[in-house]
N, C-alpha and C positions, 0 to 999 in steps of 0.2 A: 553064291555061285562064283566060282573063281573066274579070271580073266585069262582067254588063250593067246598064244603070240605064239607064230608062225616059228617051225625049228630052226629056220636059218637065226631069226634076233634072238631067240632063246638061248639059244649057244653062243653068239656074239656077245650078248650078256652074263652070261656066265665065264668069257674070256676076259670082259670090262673088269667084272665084279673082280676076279683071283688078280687084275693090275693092282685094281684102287686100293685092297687089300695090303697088297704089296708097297704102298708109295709112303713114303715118307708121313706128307699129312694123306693119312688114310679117309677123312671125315672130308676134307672137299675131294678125292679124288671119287669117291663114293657116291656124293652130291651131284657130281657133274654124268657120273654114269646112270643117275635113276633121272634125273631131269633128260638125258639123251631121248630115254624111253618114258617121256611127259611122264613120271609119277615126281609129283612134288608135295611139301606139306604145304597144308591146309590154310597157312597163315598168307603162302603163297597168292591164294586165290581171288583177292583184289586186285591182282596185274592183270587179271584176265577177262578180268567183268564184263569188257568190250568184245569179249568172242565165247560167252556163254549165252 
């Protein structure tokens, strides 16, 4: 089942996304736009042990 997000962030993220694309180091500017919208990896998920 996919996940929906509301059109205003959707497009916002798709504005983030053609930045981070654009920046010089493209892999954190990319990083810092899916953590915006809480998707993180997986390895992540020890930081947050306290609020699952």
């Amino acid at each position: 089942m996919p996940t929906f997000i509301d059109d205003e962030t959707y497009t916002r993220l798709l504005i983030d996304l053609r930045e981070a694309a654009r920046a010089g180091d493209w892999e954190s500017a990319l990083a810092e736009v899916l953590c915006g919208v809480n998707v993180l990896p997986a390895a992540c998920r020890g930081d947050f042990v306290d609020q699952l």
